[in-house]
KOLZA-955309 format. One record per residue (C-alpha): z, x, y; residue number from 1. Coordinates in steps of 0.5 Angstrom, whole numbers, plus 500, padded with zeros to 3 digits. Layout:
<atoms>
((Z,X,Y),NUM)
...
</atoms>
This chain:
<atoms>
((199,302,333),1)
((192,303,329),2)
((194,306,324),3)
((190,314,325),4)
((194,319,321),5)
((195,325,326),6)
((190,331,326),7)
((192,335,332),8)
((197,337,338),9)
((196,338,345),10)
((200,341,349),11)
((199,340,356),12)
((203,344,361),13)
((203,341,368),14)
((203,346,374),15)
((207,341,378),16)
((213,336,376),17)
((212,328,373),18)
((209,325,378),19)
((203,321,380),20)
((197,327,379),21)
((198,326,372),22)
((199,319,371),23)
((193,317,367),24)
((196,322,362),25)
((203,319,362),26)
((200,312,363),27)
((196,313,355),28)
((202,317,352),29)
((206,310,354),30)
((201,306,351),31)
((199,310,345),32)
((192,312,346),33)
((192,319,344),34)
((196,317,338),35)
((191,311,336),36)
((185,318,337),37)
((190,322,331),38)
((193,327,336),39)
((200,327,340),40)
((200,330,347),41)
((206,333,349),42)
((206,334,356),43)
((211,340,359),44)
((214,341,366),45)
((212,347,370),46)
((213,354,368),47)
((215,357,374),48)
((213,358,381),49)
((206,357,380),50)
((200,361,381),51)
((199,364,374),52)
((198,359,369),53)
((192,362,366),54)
((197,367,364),55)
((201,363,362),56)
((197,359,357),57)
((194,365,354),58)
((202,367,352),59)
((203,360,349),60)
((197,360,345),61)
((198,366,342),62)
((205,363,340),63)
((203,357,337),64)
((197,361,333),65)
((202,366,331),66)
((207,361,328),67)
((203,357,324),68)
((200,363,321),69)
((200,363,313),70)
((202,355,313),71)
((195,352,311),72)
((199,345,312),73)
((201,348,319),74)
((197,342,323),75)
((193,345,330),76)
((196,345,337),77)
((192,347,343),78)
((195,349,349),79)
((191,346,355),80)
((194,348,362),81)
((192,344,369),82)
((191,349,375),83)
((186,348,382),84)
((180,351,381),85)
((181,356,387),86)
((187,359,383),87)
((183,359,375),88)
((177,363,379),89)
((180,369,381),90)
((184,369,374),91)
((178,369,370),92)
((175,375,374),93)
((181,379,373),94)
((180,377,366),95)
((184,373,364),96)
((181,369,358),97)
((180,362,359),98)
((176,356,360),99)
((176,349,364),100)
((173,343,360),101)
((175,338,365),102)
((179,336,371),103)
((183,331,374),104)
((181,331,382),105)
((174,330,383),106)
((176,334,389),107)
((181,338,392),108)
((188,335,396),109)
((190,341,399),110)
((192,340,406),111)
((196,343,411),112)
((201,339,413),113)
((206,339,421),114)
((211,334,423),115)
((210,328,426),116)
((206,328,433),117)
((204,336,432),118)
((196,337,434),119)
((193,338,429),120)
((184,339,428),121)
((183,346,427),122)
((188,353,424),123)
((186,354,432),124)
((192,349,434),125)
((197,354,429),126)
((194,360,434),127)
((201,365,434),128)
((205,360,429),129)
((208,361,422),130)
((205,357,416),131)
((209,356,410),132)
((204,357,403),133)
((206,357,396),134)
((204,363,392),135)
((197,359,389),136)
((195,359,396),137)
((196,365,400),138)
((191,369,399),139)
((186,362,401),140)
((191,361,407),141)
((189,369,409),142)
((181,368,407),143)
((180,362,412),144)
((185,365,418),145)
((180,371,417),146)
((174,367,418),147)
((177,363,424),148)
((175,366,431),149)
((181,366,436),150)
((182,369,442),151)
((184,374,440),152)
((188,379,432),153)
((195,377,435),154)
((193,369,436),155)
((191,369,429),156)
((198,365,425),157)
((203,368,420),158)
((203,367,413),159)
((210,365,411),160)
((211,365,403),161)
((215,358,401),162)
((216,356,394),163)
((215,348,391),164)
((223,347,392),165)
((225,351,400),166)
((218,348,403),167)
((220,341,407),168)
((226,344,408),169)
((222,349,412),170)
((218,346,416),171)
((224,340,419),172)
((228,346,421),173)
((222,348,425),174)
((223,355,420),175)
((215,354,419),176)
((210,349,424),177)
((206,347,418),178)
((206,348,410),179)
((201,347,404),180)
((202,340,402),181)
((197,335,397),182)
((196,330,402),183)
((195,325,397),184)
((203,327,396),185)
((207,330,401),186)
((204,326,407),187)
((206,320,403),188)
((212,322,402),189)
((214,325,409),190)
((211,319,412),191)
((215,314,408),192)
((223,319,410),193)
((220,320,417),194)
((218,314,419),195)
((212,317,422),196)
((205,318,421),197)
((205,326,419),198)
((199,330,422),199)
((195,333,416),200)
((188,338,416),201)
((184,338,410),202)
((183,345,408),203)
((177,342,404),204)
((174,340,410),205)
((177,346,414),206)
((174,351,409),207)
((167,347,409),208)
((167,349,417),209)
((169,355,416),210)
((163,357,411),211)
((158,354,416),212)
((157,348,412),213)
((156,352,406),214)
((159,350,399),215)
((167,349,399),216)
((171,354,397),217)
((176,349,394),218)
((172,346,388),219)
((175,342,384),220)
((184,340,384),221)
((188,340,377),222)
((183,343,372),223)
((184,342,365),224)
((183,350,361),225)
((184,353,355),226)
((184,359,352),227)
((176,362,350),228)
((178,362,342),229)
((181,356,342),230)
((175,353,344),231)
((171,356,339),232)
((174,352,334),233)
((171,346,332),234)
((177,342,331),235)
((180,343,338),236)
((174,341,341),237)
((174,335,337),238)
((181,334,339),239)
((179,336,347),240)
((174,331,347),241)
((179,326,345),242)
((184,328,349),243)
((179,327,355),244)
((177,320,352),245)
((184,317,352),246)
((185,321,359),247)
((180,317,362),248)
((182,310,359),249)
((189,311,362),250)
((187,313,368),251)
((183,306,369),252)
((189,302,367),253)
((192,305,372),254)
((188,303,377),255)
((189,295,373),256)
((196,296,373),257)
((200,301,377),258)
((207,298,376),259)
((206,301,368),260)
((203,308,371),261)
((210,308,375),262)
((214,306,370),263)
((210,311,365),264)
((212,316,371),265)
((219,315,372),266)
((220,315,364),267)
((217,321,363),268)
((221,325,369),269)
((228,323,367),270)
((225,325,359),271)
((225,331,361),272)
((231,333,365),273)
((229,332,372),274)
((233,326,373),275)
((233,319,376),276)
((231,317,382),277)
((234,319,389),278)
((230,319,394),279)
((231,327,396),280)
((226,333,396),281)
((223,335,392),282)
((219,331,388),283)
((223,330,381),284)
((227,326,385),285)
((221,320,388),286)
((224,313,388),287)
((220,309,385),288)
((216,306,392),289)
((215,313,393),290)
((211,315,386),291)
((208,308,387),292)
((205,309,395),293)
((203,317,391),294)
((199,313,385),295)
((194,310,391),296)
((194,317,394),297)
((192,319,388),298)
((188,314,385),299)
((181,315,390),300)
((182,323,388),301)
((181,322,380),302)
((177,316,379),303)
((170,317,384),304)
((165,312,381),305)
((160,318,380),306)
((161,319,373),307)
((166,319,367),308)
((174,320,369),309)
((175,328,369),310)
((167,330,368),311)
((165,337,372),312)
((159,336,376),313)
((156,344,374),314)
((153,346,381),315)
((159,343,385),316)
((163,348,380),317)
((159,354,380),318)
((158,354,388),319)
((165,354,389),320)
((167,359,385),321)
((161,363,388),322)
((165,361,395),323)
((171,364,391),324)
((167,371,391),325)
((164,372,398),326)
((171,369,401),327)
((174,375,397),328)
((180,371,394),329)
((177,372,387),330)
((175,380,386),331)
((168,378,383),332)
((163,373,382),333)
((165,369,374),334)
((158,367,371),335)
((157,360,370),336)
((158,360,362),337)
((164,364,362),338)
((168,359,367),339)
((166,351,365),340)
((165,348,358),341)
((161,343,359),342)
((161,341,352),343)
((166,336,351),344)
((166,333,356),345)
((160,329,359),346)
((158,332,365),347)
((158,329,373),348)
((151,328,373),349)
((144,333,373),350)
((143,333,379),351)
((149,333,385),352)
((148,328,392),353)
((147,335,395),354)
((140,336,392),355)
((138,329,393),356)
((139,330,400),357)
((135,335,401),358)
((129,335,396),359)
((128,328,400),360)
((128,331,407),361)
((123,336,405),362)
((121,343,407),363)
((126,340,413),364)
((131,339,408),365)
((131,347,405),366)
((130,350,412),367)
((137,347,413),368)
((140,350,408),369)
((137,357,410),370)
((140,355,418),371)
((148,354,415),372)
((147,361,411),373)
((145,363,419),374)
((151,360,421),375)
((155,362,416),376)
((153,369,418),377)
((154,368,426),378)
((161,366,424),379)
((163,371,420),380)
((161,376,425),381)
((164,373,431),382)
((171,372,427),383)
((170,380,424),384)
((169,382,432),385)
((175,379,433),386)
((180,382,428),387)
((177,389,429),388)
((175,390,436),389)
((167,391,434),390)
((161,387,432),391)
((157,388,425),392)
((151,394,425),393)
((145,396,421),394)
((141,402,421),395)
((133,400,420),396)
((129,406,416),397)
((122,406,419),398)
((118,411,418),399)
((111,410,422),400)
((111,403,424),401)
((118,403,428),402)
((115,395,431),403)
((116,393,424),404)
((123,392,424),405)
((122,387,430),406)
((124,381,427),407)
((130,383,423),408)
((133,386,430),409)
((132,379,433),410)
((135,376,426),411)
((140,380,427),412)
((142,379,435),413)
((142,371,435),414)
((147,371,429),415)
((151,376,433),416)
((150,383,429),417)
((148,390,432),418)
((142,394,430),419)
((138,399,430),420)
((132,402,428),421)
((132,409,426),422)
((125,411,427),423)
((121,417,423),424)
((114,419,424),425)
((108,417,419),426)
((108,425,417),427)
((115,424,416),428)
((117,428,409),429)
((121,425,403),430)
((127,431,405),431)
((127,428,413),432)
((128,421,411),433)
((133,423,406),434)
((137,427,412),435)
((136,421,416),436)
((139,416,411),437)
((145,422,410),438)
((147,422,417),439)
((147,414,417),440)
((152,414,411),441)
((155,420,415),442)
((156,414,422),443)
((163,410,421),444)
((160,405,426),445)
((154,403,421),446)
((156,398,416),447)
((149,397,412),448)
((143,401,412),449)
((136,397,411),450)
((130,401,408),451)
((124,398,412),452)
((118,397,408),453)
((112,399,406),454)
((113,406,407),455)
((108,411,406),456)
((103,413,401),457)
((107,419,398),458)
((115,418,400),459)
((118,414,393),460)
((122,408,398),461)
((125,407,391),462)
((128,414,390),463)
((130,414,397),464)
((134,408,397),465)
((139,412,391),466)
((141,416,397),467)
((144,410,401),468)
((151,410,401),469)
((154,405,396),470)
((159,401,401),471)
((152,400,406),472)
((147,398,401),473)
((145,391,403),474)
((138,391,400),475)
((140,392,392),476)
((136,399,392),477)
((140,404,388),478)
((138,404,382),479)
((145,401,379),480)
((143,394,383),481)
((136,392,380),482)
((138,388,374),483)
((131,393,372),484)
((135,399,370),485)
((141,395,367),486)
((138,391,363),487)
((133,397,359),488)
((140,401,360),489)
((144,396,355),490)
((137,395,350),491)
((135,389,351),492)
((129,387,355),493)
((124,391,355),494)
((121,393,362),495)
((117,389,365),496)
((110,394,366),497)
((110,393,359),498)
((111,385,359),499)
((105,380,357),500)
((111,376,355),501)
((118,376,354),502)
((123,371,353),503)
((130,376,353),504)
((135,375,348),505)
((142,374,349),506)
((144,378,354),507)
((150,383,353),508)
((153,382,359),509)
((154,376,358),510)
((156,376,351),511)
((162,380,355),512)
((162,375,360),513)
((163,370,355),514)
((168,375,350),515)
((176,375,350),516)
((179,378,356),517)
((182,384,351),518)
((174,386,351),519)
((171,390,357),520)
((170,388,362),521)
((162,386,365),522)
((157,392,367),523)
((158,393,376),524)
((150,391,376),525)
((152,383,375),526)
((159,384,378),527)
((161,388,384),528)
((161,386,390),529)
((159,391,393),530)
((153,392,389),531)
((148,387,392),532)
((143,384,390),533)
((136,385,393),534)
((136,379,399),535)
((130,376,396),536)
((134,374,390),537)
((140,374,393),538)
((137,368,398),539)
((133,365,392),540)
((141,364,389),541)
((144,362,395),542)
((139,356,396),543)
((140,354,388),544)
((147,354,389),545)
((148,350,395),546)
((143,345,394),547)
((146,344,387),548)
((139,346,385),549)
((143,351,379),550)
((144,344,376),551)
((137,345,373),552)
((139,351,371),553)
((145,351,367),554)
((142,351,360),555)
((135,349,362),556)
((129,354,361),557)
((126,356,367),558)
((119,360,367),559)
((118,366,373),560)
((110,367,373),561)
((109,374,376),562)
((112,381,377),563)
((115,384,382),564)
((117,390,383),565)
((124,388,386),566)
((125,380,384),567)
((123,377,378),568)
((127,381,373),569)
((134,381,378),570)
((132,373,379),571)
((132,372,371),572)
((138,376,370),573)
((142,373,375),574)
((139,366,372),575)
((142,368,365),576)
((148,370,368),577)
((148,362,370),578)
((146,360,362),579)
((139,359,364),580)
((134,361,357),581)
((130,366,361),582)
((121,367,361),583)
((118,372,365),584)
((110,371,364),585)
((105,376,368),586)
((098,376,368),587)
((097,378,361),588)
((100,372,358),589)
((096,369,354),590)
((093,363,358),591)
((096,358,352),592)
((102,362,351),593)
((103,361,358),594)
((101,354,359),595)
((107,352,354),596)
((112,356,356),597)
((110,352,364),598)
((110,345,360),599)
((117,346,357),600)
((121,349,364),601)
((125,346,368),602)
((124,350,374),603)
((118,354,375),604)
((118,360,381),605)
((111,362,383),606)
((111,371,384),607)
((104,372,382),608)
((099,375,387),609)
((094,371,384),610)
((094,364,385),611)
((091,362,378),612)
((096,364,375),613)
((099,357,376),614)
((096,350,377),615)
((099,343,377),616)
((096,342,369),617)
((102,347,368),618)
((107,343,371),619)
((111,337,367),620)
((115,331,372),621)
((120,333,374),622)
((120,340,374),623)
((121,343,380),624)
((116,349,383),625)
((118,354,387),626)
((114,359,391),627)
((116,367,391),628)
((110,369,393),629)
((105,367,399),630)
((099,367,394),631)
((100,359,392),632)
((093,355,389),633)
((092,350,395),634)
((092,345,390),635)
((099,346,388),636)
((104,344,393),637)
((111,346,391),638)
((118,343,392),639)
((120,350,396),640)
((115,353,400),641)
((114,361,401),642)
((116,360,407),643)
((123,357,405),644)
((124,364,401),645)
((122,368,406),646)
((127,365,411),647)
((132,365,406),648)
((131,372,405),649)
((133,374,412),650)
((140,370,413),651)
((141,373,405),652)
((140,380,409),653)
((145,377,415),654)
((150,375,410),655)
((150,382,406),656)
((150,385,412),657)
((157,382,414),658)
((160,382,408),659)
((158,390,408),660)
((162,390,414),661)
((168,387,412),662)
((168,391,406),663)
((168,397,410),664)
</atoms>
C-alpha cells in the first residue's frame, strides 16, 4: 500500500448485515483506502433487533475509553454507528449523547411493501389490514396512520410488530398485507424470487402528503454518529474526516466497478460468520445476483451528484427533525448544533433547491409555503376528527371589540376547525376576564385559547395570559414560554428595555443542548411541546425551515432591527437555538454600530416601527431582509414581505391549535 503507519481505529457498527447499504465502506476496506489514510476500520454486524443503536454506541465507546485507560500507547478508537435519522432524532431528544457527521442515504428508502398485484397508492388501500413494522418503525407507522383521514377509527390498519428474520415469512403466509421494507432491498429481492413486480409505496413520499407537502419527516437514511465526547477530541475528527474521504472514494468506485463491490460484499459476509450465499431469507443469505440487482438499487440513494458523497445538507436535516417533534414520534424538538457536526465533513451545499425555488417565484413563492402550512393544519384536523368523533376548537377573548376575531374565525372555518368568540364588554375588569379565561379552561370541549389584542387601556393582557391553562396555550402567553423571562432567568441576556445593543452570549441552554446527556436535560421554555411559541415567531421559523432559509442561519450572523414586545428576543432565541450568532438592534443603537452590524449579517429581520431604521446601504449582496413589521422604508424591497409574516402568522395559530388539540 503506501506506506502510512496507522493512527486511529474506527469501528462502525452496521445496523443491518453486510450488504449493498454499505458497499462503499466494504469496497474501500478491500482496496486499502482507510489504511493508505492511517486508519482501520472494522465494520461490525448488527447488535440486535434494531432500533437502539445510539444506546448502543454510547456503551461501546465508554468500553473501548475505559480499556485504554492508563496505556499512553493505547492508540484511539471511535465507535461510529450507522441508523436512519428518524430513529437518531428521538434518541437525541430522550437524551442520548450522540452526534451525526455524515450519512450514507441522501435520502430515506423505506417503504412499504405487498405482494405482487396488491393496490397499493395510499395507507387508505391498507384500511382494515395488518402491516408488519420492524421496532425502528412503528412508532413512524402509527404517526402517519394517525394523519391519514379514513372512513372512519375502525378503518385505520393494525400495526403488527415483526423482526429483520420473521418479516417476509409474514407477509407470504398472508400473516400481514404489507411490511416495512427498503425499496431499494427487499422490493428487489422479492421481485428476483417471486418472479414478479411487488407493489411498493414510499413512506418518503407517504409522509410528504401527509404533511400537506411540508418538510419530510423521514430525513436522512443510514446516519453516520458518534458520541458527543468522542467528537471533541481533535484526533477523532481527524480520523472521521478521513474515514468520510476514504468512504466517498469507495463509493465512486463502486458506481465504476460493481462486480469488486459485490465480491467485497460477499467476502465481508462470510468473514463475519453470516455464511455463503443461498438464495434464502433473510438477507445474510443473497446470492451474488442479488447483492448485485441491490448495488443498482442502492447506488442513485448515496451518490446524488449534489455534493460530496455522504454530506448532510443542514436544512434538509433540521427541517426533518423539526417534522419528528410536531409528529410527535420524537418527544421534543433537538436543536441544530446538538444533533449535526457539519464540521468534518463538507456540507450538501448553503442553500438547498427548495429555497431557490421559492426566492425565484417571489412573494408567490413564500405564500406558498404558508398555503401548505394551512393544508397542513386542514388535514390534521380532519384526520383528528376521524380518530376522535370531534373537530379542533378555539375560544378567542375579545374584550370590547368582539368583530376583531372575524378573520381568525374564518381562518379557522376554512381549514376545518371550530371556534368561537368569548366576548367581554369594554368595561370589562381584569377579575372578569380572568373568570372568563378560568371557565374556558374549566371546557373539555375547548382545545386552545387565543387572547385577542389589543385590550384595553388598564387590563395587563400580558398578565392574563399566565392564567391560560398550559395544555391550551396557543400563543406562547404564559410567562414560562417567552424566551424573554427565560433568558433573564438563566443571566445571560439583558432584557431588551434596557437594550441599545446586544449581542448575547452562549446561550446556557444551549451549552446543555450541546453537553453529554449525564447533564440536565434543556429548560421547557426552548423544548416542550406543549410550551409554544408565540405564532408570529412560530410562523417566522416554520417559513425558515420549510424553505431551507435556516441554511443562512446555521452559523451565520443574523441582525433583528427593532423591539417587539412578543417577537424579537423569542426569535433570537429560538435563532441560537439553531447555531446562529445573534444581534438585536433598537432605536438606541448607534447608527454606526448599527450599520456594521447590518453589513456583516447573513439575515436581516425588519421589527422596527420606524422605517429609518434600516435602508438598503445597510444591506450587503446576498443577504436576505425579512420584514416583521409593516413599517418598511418604500425604498427598501425586502426578500419576504410584512404580508408574508402576517399570513404565516395565521397558519402558525391553525397548526398550534391542532396540535393542542391533539395533545389533549
Amino acid at each position: 500500500m503506501s506506506g502510512v503507519s496507522k493512527w486511529a481505529n474506527v469501528n462502525l457498527q452496521l445496523d443491518y448485515y453486510p450488504c449493498a447499504q454499505f458497499a462503499g465502506l466494504h469496497l474501500a476496506n478491500a482496496l486499502g483506502l482507510y489504511a493508505k489514510r492511517g486508519i482501520e476500520v472494522t465494520l461490525l454486524p448488527p447488535p440486535g433487533a434494531g432500533g437502539d443503536e445510539p444506546e448502543q454506541i454510547i456503551k461501546q465507546q465508554r468500553a473501548l475509553d475505559l480499556a485504554g485507560r492508563g496505556i499512553p500507547s493505547f492508540m484511539p478508537t471511535i465507535a461510529v454507528g450507522s441508523v436512519e435519522q428518524n430513529v437518531l432524532i428521538p434518541a437525541m431528544a430522550r437524551g442520548v449523547g450522540v452526534k451525526a457527521f455524515g450519512t450514507i442515504f441522501q435520502r430515506s428508502p423505506l417503504a412499504l411493501g405487498a405482494l405482487p398485484g396488491t393496490a397499493l397508492s395510499s395507507l387508505k388501500d391498507l384500511a382494515g389490514k395488518k402491516v408488519g413494522m420492524q421496532m425502528v418503525g412503528l412508532e413512524l407507522m402509527t404517526s402517519l396512520i394517525a394523519s391519514t383521514a379514513f372512513e372512519s377509527r375502525a378503518d385505520a390498519p393494525t400495526i403488527v410488530a415483526v423482526t429483520r428474520q420473521n418479516k417476509i415469512e409474514a407477509l407470504l403466509s398472508g400473516e400481514v398485507a404489507a411490511i416495512q421494507i427498503f425499496d431499494c432491498m427487499e422490493s428487489i429481492e422479492l421481485q428476483e424470487r417471486l418472479g414478479r413486480e411487488v407493489s411498493v409505496l414510499s413512506l418518503d413520499s407517504l409522509a410528504q402528503t401527509a404533511g400537506g407537502g411540508g418538510p419530510l419527516p423521514l430525513g436522512y437514511s443510514q446516519v453516520l454518529f458518534a458520541t458527543r465526547a468522542a467528537l471533541q477530541a481533535s484526533i477523532a475528527r481527524k480520523a472521521l474526516g478521513a474515514f468520510m474521504e476514504a468512504s466517498q472514494e469507495g463509493w465512486l468506485a463502486c458506481a465504476k466497478d460493481k462486480a469488486a463491490a459485490t465480491d467485497a460484499i460477499l467476502a465481508d459476509r462470510e468473514a463475519m460468520g453470516f455464511g455463503k450465499a443461498s438464495g434464502g431469507f433473510p438477507y445474510q443469505q443473497q446470492t451474488e445476483k442479488e447483492t448485485r440487482l441491490t448495488l443498482d438499487g442502492c447506488l442513485p440513494y448515496v451518490i446524488s451528484g449534489e455534493g460530496p458523497v455522504g454530506s448532510i445538507d443542514a436544512g434538509v436535516w433540521q427541517a426533518a427533525s423539526m417534522a419528528m417533534a410536531s409528529y410527535g414520534y420524537a418527544s421534543r424538538p433537538v436543536a441544530l448544533s446538538s444533533s449535526l457536526d457539519s464540521t468534518i465533513w463538507p456540507a450538501a451545499g448553503s442553500v438547498n433547491k427548495a429555497l431557490a425555488s421559492h426566492v425565484t417565484a417571489g412573494k408567490e413563492g413564500w405564500l406558498a409555503v404558508v398555503g401548505e402550512m394551512r393544508a397542513e393544519a386542514s388535514r390534521r384536523a380532519k384526520a383528528l376528527e376521524c380518530r376522535t368523533g370531534r373537530l379542533p376548537t378555539l375560544a378567542v377573548v375579545c374584550v370590547g371589540n368582539p368583530d376583531a376575531a372575524r378573520d381568525t374565525l374564518q381562518a379557522c372555518a376554512a381549514c376545518g376547525i371550530k371556534s368561537e368568540t368569548a366576548a367581554l364588554p369594554e368595561t370589562a375588569s381584569f377579575a372578569q376576564v380572568h373568570a372568563a379565561i378560568s371557565a374556558l379552561n374549566r371546557r373539555s370541549d375547548v382545545d386552545a385559547i387565543l387572547l385577542q389584542r389589543p385590550f384595553p387601556s388598564g387590563i395587563d393582557a400580558a398578565a392574563l395570559g399566565g392564567f391560560i391553562a398550559p395544555g391550551k396555550d396557543v400563543d406562547g402567553e404564559a410567562p414560562r414560554n417567552p424566551a424573554t423571562a427565560a433568558l433573564a432567568a438563566e443571566g445571560c441576556f439583558t432584557p431588551p428595555v434596557s437594550l441599545g445593543l446586544q449581542s448575547p452570549p452562549a446561550l446556557t441552554a444551549q451549552m446543555v443542548l450541546d453537553a453529554d446527556a449525564s447533564l440536565p436535560p434543556p429548560p421547557p421554555w426552548l423544548i416542550s411541546r406543549a410550551a409554544p411559541l408565540p405564532v408570529a415567531v412560530e410562523g417566522v421559523m416554520q417559513l425558515l425551515h420549510r424553505t431551507g432559509l435556516v441554511n443562512k442561519v446555521v452559523g451565520g450572523h443574523v441582525a433583528i432591527v427593532g423591539l417587539a414586545e412578543r417577537g424579537s428576543v423569542p426569535l433570537a432565541a429560538q435563532l441560537i437555538s439553531c447555531g446562529a450568532t445573534v444581534s438585536i438592534c433598537s432605536q438606541q443603537t448607534l447608527s454606526s454600530t448599527l450599520k456594521a452590524l447590518c453589513l456583516s449579517a447573513d439575515v436581516i429581520f425588519s421589527a422596527g416601527d420606524s422605517p429609518v431604521l434600516l435602508s438598503p446601504a445597510m444591506v450587503k449582496l446576498g443577504a436576505t431582509v425579512v420584514s416583521l413589521s409593516s413599517s418598511v422604508s418604500v425604498t427598501l424591497f425586502p426578500d419576504v414581505t410584512f404580508d408574508v409574516i402576517d399570513a404565516s402568522t395565521v397558519a402558525a395559530l391553525l397548526l398550534n391549535i391542532v396540535k393542542c388539540a391533539e395533545g389533549a
